[in-house]
N, C-alpha and C positions, 0 to 999 in steps of 0.2 A: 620899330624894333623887331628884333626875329626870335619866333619863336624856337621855344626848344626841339629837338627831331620827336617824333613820339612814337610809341615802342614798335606798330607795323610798319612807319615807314624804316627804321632801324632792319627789322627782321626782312623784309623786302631786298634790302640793297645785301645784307649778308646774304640772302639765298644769291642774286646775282650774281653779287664777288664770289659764292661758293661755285657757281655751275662756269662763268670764267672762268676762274682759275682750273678747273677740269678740262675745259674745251681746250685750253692752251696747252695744259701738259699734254694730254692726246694726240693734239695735231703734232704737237710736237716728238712725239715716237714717230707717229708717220713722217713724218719732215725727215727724219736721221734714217730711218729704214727708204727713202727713197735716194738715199747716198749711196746705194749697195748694188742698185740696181736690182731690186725685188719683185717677185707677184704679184698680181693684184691682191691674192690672197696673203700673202708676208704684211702687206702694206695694209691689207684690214686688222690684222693681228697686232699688228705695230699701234695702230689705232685705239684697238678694243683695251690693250694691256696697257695702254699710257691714261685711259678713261680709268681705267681697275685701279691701277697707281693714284690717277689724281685726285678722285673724289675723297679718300683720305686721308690726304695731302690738303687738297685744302679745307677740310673740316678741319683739322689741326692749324691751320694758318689763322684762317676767319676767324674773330672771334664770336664768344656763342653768350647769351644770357643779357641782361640789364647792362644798360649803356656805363660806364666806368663813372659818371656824375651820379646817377641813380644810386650804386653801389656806394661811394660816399656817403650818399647823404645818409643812406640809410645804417653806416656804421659810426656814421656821427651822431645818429637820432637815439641809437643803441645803448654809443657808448656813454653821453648826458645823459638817460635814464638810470643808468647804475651808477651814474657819480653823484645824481641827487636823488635820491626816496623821494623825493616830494615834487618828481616830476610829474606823476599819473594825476594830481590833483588831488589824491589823499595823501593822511600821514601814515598811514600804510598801519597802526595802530588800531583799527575798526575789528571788530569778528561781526560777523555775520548776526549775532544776536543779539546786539549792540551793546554789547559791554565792552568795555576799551581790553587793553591787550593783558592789566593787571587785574582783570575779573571785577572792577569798580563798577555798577550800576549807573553812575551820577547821583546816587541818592546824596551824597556827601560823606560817606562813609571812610573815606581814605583818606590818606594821612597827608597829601596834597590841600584838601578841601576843609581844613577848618577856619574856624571863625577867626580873622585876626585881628580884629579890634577889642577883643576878650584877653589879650594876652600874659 
C-alpha cells in the first residue's frame, strides 16, 4: 500500500512547481522580446521582469500550508469536539479543587446523593 506524501516531501515539490513556474514565465518575456528583434540587454530585461512577474504569480498559484486531507481531518477532529463535551475524556464538570461544578464535596451532601432505600 502507499503511503501518504509527508509534509517535506509536499513542501519540496511546491518550492519546485514555485521556482518552475518562474523560470517559465521568464523565459517566457524573453521568448516574446526576441520577436522584436532586441538587444542583448532588452532580452536580459525581458528576462529579469518576467522572473519580477513570476515569482508572485506563482506563489499565488502553488498552493501553500497542510496538504487539503490534513486540513480535513483536522476540521473534522474540531468539529466532533464541540458537538460532544465528552470528547476530551472528561465530563468537563471537574474544578481543579475537585469539587464537581455545583460546589458538592462528595460528602453526600446534595440533593442528588440521598439515601433511597429510606424513602
Amino acid at each position: 500500500m502507499v503511503d501518504p506524501i509527508s509534509d517535506a516531501e509536499r513542501s519540496s515539490f511546491n518550492r519546485r512547481v514555485t521556482v518552475g513556474v518562474t523560470l517559465l514565465v521568464g523565459l517566457s518575456g524573453g521568448l516574446v522580446a526576441l520577436q522584436m528583434d532586441p538587444t542583448p540587454l532588452q532580452i536580459v530585461g525581458a528576462v529579469a521582469f518576467g522572473l519580477v512577474v513570476g515569482y508572485p504569480l506563482a506563489r499565488f498559484v502553488v498552493p501553500t500550508g497542510p496538504a487539503p486531507a490534513t486540513r480535513q481531518r483536522k476540521r473534522r477532529r474540531e468539529r466532533r469536539i464541540e458537538e460532544n463535551p465528552f470528547a476530551d475524556g472528561g465530563d468537563g464538570d471537574e474544578r481543579d479543587d475537585g469539587t464537581g461544578s455545583n460546589g458538592d464535596d462528595g460528602a453526600g451532601t446534595g440533593s442528588r446523593s440521598r439515601d433511597r432505600g429510606g424513602r
